[in-house]
Wavefront OBJ file of the C-alpha trace (Angstrom):
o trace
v 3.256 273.544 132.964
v 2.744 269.826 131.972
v 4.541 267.660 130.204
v 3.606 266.306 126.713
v 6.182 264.069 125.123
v 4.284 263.906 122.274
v 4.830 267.899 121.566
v 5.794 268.024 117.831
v 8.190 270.357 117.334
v 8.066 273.869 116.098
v 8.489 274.976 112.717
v 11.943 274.674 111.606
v 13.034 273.476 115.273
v 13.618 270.175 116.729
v 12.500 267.177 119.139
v 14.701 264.752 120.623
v 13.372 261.708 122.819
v 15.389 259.117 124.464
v 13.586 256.670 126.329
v 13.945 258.818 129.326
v 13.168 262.169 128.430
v 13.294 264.902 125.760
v 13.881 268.574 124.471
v 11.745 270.533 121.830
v 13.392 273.419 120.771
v 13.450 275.851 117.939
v 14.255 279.289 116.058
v 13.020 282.448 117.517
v 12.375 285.597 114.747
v 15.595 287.243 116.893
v 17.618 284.520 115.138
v 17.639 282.697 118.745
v 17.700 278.968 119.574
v 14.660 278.628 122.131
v 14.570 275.474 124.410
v 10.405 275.262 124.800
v 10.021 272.095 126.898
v 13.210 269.883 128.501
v 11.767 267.048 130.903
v 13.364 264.250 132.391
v 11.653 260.696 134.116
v 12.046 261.569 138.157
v 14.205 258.389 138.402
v 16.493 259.531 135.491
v 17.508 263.166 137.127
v 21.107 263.601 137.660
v 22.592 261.188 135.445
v 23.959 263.279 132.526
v 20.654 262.676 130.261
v 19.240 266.607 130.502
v 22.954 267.606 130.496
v 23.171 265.306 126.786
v 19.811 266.502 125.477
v 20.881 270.056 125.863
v 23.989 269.683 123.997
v 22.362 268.304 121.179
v 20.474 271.211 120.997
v 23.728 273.296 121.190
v 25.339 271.523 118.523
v 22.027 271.641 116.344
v 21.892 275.599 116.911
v 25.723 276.275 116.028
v 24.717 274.270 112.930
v 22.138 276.939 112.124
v 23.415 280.076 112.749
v 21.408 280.621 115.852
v 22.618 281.966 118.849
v 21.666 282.556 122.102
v 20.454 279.609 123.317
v 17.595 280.371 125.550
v 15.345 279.122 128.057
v 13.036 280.694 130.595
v 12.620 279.164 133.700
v 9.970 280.302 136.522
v 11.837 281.891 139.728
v 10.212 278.982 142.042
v 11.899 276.284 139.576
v 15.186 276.479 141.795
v 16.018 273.043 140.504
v 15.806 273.492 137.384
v 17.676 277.295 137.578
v 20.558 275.297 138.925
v 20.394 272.759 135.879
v 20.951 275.782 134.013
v 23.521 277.249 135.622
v 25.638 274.345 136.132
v 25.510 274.362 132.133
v 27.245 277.705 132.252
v 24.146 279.523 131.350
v 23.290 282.689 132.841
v 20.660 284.366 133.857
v 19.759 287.815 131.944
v 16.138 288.943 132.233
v 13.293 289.885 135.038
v 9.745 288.795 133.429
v 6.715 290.902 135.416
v 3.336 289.033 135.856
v 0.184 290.592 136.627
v -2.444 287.906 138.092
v -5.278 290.134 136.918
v -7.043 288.639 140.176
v -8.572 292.240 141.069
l 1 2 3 4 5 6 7 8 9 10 11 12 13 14 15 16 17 18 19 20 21 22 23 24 25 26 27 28 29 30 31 32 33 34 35 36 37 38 39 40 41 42 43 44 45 46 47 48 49 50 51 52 53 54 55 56 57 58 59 60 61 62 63 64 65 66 67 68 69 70 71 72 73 74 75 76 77 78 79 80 81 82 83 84 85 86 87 88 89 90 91 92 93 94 95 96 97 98 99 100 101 102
């Protein structure tokens, strides 16, 4: 996946930036507040920003009526998986992938 920072953000959803980093994130048709893209600078990693940016998003979702807040996150991502989790999210789905390399 790469990074664009200048990703507009979906209809009806939301972009934050901070000099450091930022979220996009946005409504799902379940009624769902979906984070699509959370990156922070290498040099910026453990200091609270991703931690900040993902609240806002919280806050912004309660404001909206949308709940979960979701996020998928690849299996190999173990970093990331333990951002999440240290947030107090959980994890609640297996995705299948099929190569179609044959």
């Amino acid at each position: 996946m790469s990074f664009d920072p200048d990703r507009p953000a979906p209809p009806n959803g939301i972009k934050y930036r901070t000099e450091s980093g930022y979220i996009v994130a946005g409504p799902d048709e379940r009624g769902c507040c979906v984070i699509h893209e959370l990156w922070i600078a290498p040099e910026h990693r453990g200091g609270g920003e991703g931690r900040a940016l993902v609240d806002r998003v919280r806050t912004w979702a309660r404001g909206h009526g949308l709940a979960p807040v979701i996020v998928h996150c690849s299996p190999r991502n173990t970093s990331g998986r333990a951002f999440y989790e240290a947030l107090g999210m959980r994890a609640v789905a297996v995705v299948y992938q099929d190569d179609l390399t044959d």
